[in-house]
Backbone as a ProteinNet text record, in pm:
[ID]
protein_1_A
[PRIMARY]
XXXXXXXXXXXXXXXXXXXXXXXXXXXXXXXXXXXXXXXXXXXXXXXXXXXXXXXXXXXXXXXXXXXXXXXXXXXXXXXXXXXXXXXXXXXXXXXXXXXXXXXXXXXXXXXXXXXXXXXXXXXXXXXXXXXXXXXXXXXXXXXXXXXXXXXXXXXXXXXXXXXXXXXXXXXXXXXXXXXXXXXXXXXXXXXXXXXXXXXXXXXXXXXXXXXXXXXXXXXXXXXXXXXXXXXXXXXXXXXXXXXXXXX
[TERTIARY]
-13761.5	-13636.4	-13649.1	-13541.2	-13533.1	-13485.4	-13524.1	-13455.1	-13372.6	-13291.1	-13154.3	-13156.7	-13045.1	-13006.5	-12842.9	-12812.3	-12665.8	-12654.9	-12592.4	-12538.9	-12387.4	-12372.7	-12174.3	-12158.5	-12093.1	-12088.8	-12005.7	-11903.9	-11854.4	-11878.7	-11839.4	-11916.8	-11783.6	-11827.1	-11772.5	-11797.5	-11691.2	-11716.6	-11803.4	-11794	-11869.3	-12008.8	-12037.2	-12165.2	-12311.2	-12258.9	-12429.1	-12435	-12512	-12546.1	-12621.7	-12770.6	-12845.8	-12829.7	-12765.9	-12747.3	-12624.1	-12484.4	-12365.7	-12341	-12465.3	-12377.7	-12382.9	-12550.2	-12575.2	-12584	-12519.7	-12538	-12653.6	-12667.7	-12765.6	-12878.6	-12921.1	-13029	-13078	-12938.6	-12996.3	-13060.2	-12979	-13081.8	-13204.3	-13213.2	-13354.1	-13458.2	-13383.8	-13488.9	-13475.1	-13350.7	-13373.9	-13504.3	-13488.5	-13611.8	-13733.9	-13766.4	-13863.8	-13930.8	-13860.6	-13905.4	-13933	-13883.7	-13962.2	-13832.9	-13700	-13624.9	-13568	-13570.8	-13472.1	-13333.5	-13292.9	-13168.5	-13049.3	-12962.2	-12843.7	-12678.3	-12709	-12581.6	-12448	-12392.7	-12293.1	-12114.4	-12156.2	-11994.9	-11943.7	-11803.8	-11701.3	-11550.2	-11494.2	-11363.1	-11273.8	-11274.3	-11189.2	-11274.2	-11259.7	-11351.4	-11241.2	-11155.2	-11064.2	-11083.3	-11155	-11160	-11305.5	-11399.6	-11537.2	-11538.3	-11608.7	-11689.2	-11767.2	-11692.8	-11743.6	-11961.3	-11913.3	-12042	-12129.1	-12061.1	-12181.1	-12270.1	-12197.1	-12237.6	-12358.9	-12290.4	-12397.1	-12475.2	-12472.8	-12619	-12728.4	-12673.8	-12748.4	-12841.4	-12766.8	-12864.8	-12903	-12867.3	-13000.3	-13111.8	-13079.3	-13169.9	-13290.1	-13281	-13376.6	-13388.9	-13375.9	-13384.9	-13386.1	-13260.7	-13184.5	-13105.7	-13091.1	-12991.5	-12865.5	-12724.5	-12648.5	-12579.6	-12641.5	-12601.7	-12504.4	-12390.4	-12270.9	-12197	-12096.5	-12001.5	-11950.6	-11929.6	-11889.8	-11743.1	-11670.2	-11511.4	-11445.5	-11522.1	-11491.3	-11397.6	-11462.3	-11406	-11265.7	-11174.4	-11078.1	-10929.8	-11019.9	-10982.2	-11045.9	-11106.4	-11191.6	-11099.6	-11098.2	-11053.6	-10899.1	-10756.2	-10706.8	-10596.6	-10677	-10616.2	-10547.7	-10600	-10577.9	-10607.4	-10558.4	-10618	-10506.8	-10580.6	-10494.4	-10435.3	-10448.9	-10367.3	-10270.3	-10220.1	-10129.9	-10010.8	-9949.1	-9768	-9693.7	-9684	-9685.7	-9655.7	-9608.2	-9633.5	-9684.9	-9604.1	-9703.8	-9863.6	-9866.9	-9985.6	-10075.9	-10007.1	-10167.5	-10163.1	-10019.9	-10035.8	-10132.2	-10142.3	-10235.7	-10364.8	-10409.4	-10542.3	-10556.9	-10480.4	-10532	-10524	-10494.2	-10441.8	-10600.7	-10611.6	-10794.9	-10906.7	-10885.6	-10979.4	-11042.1	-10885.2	-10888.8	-10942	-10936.9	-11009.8	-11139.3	-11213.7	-11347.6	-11402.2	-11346.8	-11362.2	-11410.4	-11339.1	-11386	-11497.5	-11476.6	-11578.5	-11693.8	-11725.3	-11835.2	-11897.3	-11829.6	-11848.2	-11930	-11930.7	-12043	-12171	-12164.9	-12304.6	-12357.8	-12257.8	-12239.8	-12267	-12188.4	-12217.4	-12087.3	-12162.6	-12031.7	-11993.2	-11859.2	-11753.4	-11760.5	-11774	-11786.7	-11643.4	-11589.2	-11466.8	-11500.8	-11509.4	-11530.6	-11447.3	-11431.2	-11321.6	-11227.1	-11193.5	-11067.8	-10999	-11026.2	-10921.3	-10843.8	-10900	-10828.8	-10844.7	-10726.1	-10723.8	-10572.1	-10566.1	-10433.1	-10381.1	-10298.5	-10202.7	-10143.5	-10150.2	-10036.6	-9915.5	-9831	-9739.2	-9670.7	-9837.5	-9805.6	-9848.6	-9805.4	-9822.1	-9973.9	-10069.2	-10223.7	-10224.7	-10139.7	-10142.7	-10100.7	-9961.4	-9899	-10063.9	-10098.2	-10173.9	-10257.7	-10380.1	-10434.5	-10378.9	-10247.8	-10214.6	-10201.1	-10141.7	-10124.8	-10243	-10384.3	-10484.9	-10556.1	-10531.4	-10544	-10473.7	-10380.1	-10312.6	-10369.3	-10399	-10460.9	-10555.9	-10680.1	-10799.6	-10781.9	-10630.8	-10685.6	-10591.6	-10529.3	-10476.9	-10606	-10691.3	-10871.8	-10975.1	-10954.9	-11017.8	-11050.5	-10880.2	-10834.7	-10882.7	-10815.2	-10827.6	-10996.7	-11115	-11212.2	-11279.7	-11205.4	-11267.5	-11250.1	-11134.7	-11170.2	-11273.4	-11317.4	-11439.6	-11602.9	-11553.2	-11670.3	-11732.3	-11679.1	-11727.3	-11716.4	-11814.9	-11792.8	-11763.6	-11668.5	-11680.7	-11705.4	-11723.9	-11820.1	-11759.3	-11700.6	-11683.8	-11787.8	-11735.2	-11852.6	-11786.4	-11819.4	-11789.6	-11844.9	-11745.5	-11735.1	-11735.7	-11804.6	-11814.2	-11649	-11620.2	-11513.8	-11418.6	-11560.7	-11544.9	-11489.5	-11499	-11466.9	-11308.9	-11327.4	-11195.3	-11178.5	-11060.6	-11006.5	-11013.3	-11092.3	-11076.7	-11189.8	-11237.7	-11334.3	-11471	-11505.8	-11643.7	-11733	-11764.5	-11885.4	-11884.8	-12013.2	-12044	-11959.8	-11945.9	-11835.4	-11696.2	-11628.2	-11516.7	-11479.2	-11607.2	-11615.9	-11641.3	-11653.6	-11669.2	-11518.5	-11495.4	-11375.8	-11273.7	-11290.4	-11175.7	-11179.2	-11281.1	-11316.3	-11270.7	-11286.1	-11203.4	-11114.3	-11033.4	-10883.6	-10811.5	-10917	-10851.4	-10908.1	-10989	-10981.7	-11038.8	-11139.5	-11183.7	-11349	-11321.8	-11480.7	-11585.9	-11527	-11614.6	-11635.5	-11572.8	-11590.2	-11708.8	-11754.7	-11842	-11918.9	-11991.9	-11994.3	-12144.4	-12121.2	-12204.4	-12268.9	-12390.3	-12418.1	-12526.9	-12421.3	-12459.6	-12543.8	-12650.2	-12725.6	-12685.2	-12666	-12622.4	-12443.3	-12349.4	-12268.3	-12295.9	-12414.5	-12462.3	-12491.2	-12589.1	-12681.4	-12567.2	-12422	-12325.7	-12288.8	-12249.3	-12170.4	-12223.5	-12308.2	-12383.1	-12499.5	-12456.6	-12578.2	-12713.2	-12743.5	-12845.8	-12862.5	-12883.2	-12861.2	-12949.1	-13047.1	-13119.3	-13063	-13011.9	-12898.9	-12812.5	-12717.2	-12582.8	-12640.2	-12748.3	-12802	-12796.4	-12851.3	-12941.5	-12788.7	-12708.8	-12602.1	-12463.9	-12500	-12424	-12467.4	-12606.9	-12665	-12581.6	-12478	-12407.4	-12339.9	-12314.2	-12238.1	-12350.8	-12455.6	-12542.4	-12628.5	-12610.3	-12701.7	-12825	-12912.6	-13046.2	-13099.4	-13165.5	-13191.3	-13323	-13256.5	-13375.4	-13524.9	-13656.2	-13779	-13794.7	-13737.2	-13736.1	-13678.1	-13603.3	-13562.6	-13548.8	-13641.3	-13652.3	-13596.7	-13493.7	-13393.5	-13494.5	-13354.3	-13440.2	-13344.1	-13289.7	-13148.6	-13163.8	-13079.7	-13097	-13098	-13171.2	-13136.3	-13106	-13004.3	-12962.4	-12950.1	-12991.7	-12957.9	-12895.8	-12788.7	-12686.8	-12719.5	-12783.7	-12803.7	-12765.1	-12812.4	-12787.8	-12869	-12843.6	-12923.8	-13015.6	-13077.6	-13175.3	-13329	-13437.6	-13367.1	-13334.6	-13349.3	-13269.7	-13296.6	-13191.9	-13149	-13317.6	-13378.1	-13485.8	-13617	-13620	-13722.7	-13676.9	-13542.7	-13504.7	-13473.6	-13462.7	-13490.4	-13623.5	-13744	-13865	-13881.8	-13864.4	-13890.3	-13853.7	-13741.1	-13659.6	-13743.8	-13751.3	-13857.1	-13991.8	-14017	-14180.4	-14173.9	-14069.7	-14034.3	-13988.9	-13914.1	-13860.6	-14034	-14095.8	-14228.8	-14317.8	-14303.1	-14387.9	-14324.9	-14237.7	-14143.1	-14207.6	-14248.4	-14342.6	-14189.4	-14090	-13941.6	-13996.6	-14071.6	-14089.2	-14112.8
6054.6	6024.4	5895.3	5828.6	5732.6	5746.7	5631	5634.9	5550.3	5607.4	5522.8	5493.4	5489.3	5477.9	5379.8	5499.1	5422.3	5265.4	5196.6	5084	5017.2	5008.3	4992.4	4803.7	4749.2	4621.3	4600	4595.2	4561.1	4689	4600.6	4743.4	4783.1	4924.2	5032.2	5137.7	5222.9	5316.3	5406.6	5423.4	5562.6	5572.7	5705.7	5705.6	5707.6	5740.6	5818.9	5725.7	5556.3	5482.5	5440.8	5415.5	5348.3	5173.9	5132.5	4930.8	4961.4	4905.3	4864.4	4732.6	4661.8	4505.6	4425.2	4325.9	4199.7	4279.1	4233	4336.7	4181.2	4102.8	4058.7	4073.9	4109.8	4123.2	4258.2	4355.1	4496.4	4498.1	4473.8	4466.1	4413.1	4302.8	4295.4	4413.6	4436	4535.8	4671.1	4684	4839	4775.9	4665.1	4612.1	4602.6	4604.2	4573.3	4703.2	4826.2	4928.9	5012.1	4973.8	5005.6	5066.5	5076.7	5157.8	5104.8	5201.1	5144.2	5078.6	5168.5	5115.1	5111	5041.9	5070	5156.6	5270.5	5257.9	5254.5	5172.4	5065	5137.2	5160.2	5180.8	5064.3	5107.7	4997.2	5017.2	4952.3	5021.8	4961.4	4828.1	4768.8	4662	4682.6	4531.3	4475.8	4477.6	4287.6	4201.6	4273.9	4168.7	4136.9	4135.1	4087.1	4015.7	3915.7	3810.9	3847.3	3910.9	4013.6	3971.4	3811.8	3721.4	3753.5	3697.5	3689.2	3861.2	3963.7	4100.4	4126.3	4074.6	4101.3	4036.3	3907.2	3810.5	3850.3	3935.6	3934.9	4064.7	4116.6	4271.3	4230	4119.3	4078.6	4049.9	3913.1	3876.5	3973.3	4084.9	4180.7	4303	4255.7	4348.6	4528	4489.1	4657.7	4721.4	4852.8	4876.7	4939.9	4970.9	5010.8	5169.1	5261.5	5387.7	5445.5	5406.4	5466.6	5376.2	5388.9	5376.8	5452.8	5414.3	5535.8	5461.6	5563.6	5472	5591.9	5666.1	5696.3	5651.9	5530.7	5433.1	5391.1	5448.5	5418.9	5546	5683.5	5743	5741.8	5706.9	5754.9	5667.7	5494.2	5365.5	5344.4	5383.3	5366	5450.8	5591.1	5717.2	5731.4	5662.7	5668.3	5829.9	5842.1	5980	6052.5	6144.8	6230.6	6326	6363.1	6486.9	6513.5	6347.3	6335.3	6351.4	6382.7	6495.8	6352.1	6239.2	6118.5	6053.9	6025.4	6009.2	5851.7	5745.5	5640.2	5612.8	5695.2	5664.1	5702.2	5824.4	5902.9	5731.3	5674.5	5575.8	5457.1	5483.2	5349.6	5420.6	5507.2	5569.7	5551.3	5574.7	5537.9	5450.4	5350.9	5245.1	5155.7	5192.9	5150.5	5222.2	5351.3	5416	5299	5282.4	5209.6	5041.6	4987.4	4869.8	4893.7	5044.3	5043.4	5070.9	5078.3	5129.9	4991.2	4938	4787.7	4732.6	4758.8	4703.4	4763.2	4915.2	5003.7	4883.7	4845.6	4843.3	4720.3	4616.3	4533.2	4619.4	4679.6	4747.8	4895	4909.4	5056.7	5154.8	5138	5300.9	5356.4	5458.3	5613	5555.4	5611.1	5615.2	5763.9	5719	5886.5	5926.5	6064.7	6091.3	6201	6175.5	6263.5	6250.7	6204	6221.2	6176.1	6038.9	6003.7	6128.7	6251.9	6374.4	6403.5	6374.8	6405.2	6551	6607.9	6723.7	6790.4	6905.5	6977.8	7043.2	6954	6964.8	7086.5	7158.3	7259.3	7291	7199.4	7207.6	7186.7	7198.3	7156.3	7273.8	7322.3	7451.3	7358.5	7477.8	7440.1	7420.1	7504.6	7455.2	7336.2	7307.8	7191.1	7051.6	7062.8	6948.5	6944	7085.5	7054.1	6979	7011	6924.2	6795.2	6738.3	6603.5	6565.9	6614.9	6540.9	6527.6	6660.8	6691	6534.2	6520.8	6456.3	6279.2	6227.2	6129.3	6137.8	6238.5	6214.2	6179.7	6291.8	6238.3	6110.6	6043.4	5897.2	5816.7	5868.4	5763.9	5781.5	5893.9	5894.6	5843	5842.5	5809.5	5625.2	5546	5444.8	5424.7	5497.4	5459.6	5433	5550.9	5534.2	5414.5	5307.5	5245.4	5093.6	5115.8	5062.2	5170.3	5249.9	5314.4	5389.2	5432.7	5438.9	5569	5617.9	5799.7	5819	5936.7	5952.2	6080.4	6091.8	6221.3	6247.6	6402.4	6486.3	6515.6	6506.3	6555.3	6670.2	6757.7	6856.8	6838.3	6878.7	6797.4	6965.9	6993.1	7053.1	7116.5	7222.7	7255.9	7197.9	7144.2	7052.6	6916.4	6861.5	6732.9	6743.7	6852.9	6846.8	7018.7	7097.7	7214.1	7239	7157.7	7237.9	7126.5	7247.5	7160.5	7187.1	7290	7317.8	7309.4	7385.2	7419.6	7347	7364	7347.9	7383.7	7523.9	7601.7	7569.9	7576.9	7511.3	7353.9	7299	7179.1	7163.5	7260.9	7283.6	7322.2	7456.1	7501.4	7410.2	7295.5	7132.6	7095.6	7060.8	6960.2	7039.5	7139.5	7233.4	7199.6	7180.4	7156.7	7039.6	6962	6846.8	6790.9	6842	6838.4	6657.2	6621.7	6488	6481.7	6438	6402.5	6349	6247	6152.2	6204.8	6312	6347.7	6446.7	6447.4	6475.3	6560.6	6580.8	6645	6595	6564.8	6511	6587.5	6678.9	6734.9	6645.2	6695.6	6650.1	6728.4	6736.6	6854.6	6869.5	6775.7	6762.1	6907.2	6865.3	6965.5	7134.5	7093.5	7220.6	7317.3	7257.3	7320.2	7382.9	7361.6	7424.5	7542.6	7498.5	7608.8	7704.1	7603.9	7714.2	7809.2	7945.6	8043.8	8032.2	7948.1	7871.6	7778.1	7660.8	7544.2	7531.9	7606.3	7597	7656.1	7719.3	7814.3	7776.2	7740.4	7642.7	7531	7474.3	7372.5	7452.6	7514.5	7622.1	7639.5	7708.1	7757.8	7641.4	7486.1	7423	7288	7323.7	7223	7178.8	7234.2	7176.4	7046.8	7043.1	6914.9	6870.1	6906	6787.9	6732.3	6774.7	6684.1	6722.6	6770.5	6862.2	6911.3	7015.1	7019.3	6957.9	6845.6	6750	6798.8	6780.7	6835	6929.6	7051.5	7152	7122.6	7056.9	7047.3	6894.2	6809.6	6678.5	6587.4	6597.3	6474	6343.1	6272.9	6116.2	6002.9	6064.1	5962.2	5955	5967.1	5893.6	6030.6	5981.2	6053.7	5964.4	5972.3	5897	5937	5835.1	5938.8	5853.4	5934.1	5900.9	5918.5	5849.5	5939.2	5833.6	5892	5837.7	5759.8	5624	5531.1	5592.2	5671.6	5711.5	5736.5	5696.3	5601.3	5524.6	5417.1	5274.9	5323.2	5169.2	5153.4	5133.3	5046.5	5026.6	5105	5228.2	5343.4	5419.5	5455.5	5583.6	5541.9	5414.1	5409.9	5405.5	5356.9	5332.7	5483.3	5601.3	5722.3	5770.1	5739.4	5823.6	5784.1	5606.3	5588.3	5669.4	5715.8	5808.6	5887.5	5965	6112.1	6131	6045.8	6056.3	6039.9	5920	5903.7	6039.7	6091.7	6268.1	6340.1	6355.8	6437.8	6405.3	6277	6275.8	6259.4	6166.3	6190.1	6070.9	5979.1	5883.5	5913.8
-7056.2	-6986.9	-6907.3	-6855.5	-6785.2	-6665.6	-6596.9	-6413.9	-6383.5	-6326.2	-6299.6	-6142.2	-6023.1	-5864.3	-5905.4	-5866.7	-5852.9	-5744.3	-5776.6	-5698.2	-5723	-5615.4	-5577.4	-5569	-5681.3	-5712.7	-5627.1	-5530.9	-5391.5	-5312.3	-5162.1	-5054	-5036.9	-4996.8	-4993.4	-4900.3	-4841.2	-4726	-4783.9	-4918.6	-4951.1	-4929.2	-4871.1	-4777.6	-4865	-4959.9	-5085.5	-5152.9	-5087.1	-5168.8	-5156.5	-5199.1	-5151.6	-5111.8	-5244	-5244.3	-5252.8	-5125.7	-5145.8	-5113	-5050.4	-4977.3	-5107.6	-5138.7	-5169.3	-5359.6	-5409.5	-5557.8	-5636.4	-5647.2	-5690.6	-5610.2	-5457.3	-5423.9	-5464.3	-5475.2	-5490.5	-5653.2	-5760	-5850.8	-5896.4	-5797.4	-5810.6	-5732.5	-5627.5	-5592.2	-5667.4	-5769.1	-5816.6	-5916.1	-5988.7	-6092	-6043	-5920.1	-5920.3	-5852.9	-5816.9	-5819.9	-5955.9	-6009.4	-6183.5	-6225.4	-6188.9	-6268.8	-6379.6	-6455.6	-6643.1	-6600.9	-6509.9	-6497.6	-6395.8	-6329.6	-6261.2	-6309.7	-6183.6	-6265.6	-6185.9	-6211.3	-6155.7	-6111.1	-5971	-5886.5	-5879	-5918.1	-5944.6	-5895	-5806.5	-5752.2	-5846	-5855.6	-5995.5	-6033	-6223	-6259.7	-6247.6	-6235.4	-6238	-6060.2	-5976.2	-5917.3	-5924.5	-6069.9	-6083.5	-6137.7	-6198.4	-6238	-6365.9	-6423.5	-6508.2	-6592.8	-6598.9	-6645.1	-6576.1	-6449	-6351.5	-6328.6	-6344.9	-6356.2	-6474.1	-6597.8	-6754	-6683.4	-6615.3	-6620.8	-6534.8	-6425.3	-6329.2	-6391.8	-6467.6	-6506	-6609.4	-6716.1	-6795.3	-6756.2	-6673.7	-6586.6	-6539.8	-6523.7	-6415.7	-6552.4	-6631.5	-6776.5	-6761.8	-6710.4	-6662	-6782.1	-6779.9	-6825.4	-6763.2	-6819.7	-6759.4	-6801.7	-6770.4	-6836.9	-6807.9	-6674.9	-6684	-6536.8	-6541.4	-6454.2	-6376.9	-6207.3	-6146.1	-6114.3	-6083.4	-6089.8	-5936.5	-5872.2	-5761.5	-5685.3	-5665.5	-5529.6	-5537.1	-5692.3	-5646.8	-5583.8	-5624.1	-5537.6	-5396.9	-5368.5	-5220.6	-5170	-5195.7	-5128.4	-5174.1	-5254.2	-5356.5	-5345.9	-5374	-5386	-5545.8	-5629.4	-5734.6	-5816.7	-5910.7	-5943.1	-6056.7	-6174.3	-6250.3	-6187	-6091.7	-6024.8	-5923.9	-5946.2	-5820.5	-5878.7	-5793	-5839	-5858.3	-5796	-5813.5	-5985	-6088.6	-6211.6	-6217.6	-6153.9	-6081.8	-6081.7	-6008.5	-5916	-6028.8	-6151.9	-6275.7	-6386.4	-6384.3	-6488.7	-6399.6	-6295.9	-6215.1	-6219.3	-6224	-6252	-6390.1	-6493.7	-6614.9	-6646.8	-6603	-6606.6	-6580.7	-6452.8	-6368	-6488.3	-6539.9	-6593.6	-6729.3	-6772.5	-6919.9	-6872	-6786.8	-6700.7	-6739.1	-6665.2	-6587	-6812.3	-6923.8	-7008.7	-7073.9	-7062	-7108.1	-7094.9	-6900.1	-6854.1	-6901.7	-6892.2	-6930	-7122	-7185.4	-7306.1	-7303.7	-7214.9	-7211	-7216.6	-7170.9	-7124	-7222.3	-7299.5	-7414.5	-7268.2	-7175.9	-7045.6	-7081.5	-7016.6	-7002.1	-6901.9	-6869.1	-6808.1	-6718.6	-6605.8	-6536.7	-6475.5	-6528.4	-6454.3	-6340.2	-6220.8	-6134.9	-6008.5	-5894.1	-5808.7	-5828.9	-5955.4	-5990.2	-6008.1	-6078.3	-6080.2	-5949.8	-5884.4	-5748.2	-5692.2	-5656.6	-5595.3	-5601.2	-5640.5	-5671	-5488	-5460.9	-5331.1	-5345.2	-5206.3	-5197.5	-5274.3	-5246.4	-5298.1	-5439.6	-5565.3	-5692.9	-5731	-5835.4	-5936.5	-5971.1	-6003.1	-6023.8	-6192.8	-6264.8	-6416.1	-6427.6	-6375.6	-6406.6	-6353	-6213	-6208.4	-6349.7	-6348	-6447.6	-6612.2	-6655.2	-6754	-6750	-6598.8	-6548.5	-6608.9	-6582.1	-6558.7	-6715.4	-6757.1	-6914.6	-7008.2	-6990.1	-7026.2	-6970.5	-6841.3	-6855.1	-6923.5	-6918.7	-6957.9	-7148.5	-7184.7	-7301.4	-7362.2	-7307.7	-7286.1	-7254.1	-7183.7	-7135.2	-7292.4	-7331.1	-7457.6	-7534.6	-7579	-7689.6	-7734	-7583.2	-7538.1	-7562.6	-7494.7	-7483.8	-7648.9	-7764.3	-7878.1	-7950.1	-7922.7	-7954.8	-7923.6	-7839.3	-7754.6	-7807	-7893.8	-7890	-7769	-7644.1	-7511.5	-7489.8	-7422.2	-7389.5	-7252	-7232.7	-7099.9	-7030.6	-6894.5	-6873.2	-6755.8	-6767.8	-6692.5	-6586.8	-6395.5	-6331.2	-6252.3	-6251.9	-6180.2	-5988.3	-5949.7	-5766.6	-5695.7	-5572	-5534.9	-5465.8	-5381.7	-5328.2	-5213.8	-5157.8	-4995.9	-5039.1	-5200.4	-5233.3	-5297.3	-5401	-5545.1	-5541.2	-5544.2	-5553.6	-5687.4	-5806.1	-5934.2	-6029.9	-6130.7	-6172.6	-6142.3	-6025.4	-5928.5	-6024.1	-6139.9	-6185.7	-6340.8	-6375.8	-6479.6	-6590.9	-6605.5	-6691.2	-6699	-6567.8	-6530.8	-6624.9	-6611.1	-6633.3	-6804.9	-6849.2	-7000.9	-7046.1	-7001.8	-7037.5	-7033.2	-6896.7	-6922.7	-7055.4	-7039.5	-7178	-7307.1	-7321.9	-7443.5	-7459.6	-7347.7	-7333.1	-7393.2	-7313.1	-7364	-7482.9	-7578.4	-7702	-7777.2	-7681.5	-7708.9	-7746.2	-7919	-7891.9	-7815.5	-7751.5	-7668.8	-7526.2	-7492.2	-7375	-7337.1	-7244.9	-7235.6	-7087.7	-7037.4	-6941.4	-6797.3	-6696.5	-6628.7	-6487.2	-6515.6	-6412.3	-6244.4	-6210.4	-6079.5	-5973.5	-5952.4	-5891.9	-5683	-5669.7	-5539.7	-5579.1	-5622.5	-5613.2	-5737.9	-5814.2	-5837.1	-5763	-5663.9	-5531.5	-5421.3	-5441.8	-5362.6	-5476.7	-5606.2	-5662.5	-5733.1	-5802.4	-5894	-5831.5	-5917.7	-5866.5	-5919.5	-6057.2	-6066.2	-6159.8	-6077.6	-6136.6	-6255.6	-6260.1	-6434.1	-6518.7	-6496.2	-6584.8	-6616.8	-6544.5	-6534.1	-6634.3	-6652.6	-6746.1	-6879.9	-6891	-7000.3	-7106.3	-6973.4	-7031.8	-7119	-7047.9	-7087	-7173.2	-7210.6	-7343.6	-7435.7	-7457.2	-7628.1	-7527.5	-7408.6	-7339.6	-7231	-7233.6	-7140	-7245.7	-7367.4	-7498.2	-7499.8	-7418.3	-7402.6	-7253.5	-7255	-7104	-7061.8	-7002	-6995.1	-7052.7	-7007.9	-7058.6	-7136.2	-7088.1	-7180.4	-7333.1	-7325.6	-7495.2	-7517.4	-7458.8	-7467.2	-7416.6	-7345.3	-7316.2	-7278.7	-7353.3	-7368.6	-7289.3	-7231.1	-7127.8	-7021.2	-6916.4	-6769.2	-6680.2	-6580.3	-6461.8	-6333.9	-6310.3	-6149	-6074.3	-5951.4	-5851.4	-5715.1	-5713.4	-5640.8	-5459.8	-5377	-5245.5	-5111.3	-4974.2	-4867.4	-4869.7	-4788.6	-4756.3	-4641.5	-4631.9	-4503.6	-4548.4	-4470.2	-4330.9	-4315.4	-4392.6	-4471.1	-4638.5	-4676	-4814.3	-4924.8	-4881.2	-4963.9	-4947.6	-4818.6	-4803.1	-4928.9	-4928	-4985.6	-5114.1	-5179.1	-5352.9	-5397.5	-5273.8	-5320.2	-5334.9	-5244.9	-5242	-5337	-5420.5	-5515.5	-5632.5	-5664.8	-5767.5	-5776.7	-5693.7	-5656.5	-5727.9	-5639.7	-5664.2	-5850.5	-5899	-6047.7	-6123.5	-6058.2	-6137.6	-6157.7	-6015.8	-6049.2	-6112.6	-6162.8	-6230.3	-6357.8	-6399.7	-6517.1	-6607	-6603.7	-6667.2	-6821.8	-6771.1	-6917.6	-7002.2
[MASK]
+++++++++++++++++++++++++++++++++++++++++++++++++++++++++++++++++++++++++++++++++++++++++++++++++++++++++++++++++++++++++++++++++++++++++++++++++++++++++++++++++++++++++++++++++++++++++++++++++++++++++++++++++++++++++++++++++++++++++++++++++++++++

C-alpha cells in the first residue's frame, strides 16, 4: 500500500489539516517525508493555476490519489441536499469542476460533506433523491473523464444521513453508477461503527480489498489536526504508516 496526508491547495478554516498555508512549501515537505502521495483539498479549481499545481507535484514526484471537495460546503455551503434547487446545480456544477481537475492527476473525486445535511423541514426521502440525483449527474459527467468517485460516509455530529459504511453502500445501490465508489474514513468509523474491521470485512466488494488482509495496493491518507504543529504531526503520521509495514 501507499501513503498519502491530505493538503488544502488554498487556506482554509477547516481544522484537520496538517499543510493549509504555503502549498508549494507543503509538498515539498510531504516529499521529503517519504510519502507517495498528496491528496489535494480544493474549494474551487477555477480560482487555481491549474499548471502551476501539475508542476509543483511533478516536481516533488508525488502522486495525486484523490480530491477532497469539502471546502465548498464547509466555506460555500454548496451541497446535494439543499431544498434550494440552485444551490444542488452549483454543487454539481463545482463537483463537475473538481472532476476535471481530478483528471490531470487520474484521482478520485471524494463525495463527502458536499452532501450536506437533510434540514428539518425537508421530507428525508425527497433530500436523499435530490442528492441521488446530483451524484448521478457527477457520474455520469465524471465517465467521461474516465474519473471515479467515492462515497465517504460522515459521522452524525457532521451529516444526518449516510453514517456508516452500509448506509453508504446501500446509497451507492441507489444511485446505480459504476464509477462510484465508496471511501472509508476511520476517524468517523470509530463514532459509528460497532466494528470498524468488520464494517471493512463486510464492505470489500466497494473498498476494492481489505487493505493487508486481502492485499490492497492503494492509498491510505490521512486526514488530521495540525498538533502540536503542522510538520510534528505529518513526520509522526509518516512513522506511524511506515510501522504499519503498508509498502
Amino acid at each position: 500500500m501507499k501513503k498519502s496526508i491530505v493538503v488544502s491547495i488554498q487556506p482554509t478554516k477547516f481544522s484537520a489539516l496538517a499543510f493549509k498555508e504555503d502549498f508549494e512549501k507543503s509538498i515539498k515537505k510531504v516529499a521529503d517525508l517519504g510519502f507517495d502521495g498528496a491528496e489535494l483539498a480544493v474549494r474551487n479549481p477555477k480560482d487555481l493555476k491549474v499548471e502551476d499545481v501539475i508542476k509543483i507535484i511533478k516536481e516533488n514526484d508525488l502522486e495525486v490519489p484523490a480530491i477532497g471537495t469539502g471546502q465548498a460546503y464547509g466555506e460555500e455551503g454548496l451541497c446535494f441536499s439543499d431544498p434550494d434547487e440552485v444551490i444542488r446545480k452549483m454543487a454539481v456544477e463545482r463537483i463537475k469542476d473538481q472532476i476535471v481537475f481530478a483528471s490531470h492527476f487520474d484521482a478520485q473525486v471524494i463525495i463527502g460533506l458536499i452532501r450536506g445535511i437533510i434540514v428539518e423541514s425537508v421530507n428525508k426521502t425527497e433530500a436523499e433523491e435530490w442528492t441521488i440525483d446530483c451524484l448521478r449527474k457527477c457520474t455520469e459527467f465524471a465517465k467521461e473523464y474516465d474519473i471515479g468517485l467515492t462515497l465517504e460516509p460522515v459521522n452524525r455530529y457532521e451529516s444526518n444521513f449516510i453514517n456508516t459504511l452500509n448506509e453508504g453502500i446501500e446509497f451507492i445501490k441507489r444511485v446505480g453508477a459504476s464509477n462510484l465508489g465508496i471511501l472509508a474514513d476511520t476517524f468517523h468509523m470509530n463514532i459509528e461503527e460497532v466494528s470498524i474491521y468488520d464494517s471493512i470485512i463486510q464492505a470489500n466488494k466497494k473498498v476494492i480489498e481489505t487493505l493487508k488482509k486481502i492485499d490492497y495496493q492503494g492509498y491510505i491518507s490521512a486526514e488530521i489536526l495540525p498538533l502540536p504543529d503542522p510538520d510534528s504531526c505529518a513526520r509522526l503520521t509518516a512513522k506511524t504508516l511506515d510501522k504499519l509495514n503498508i509498502n
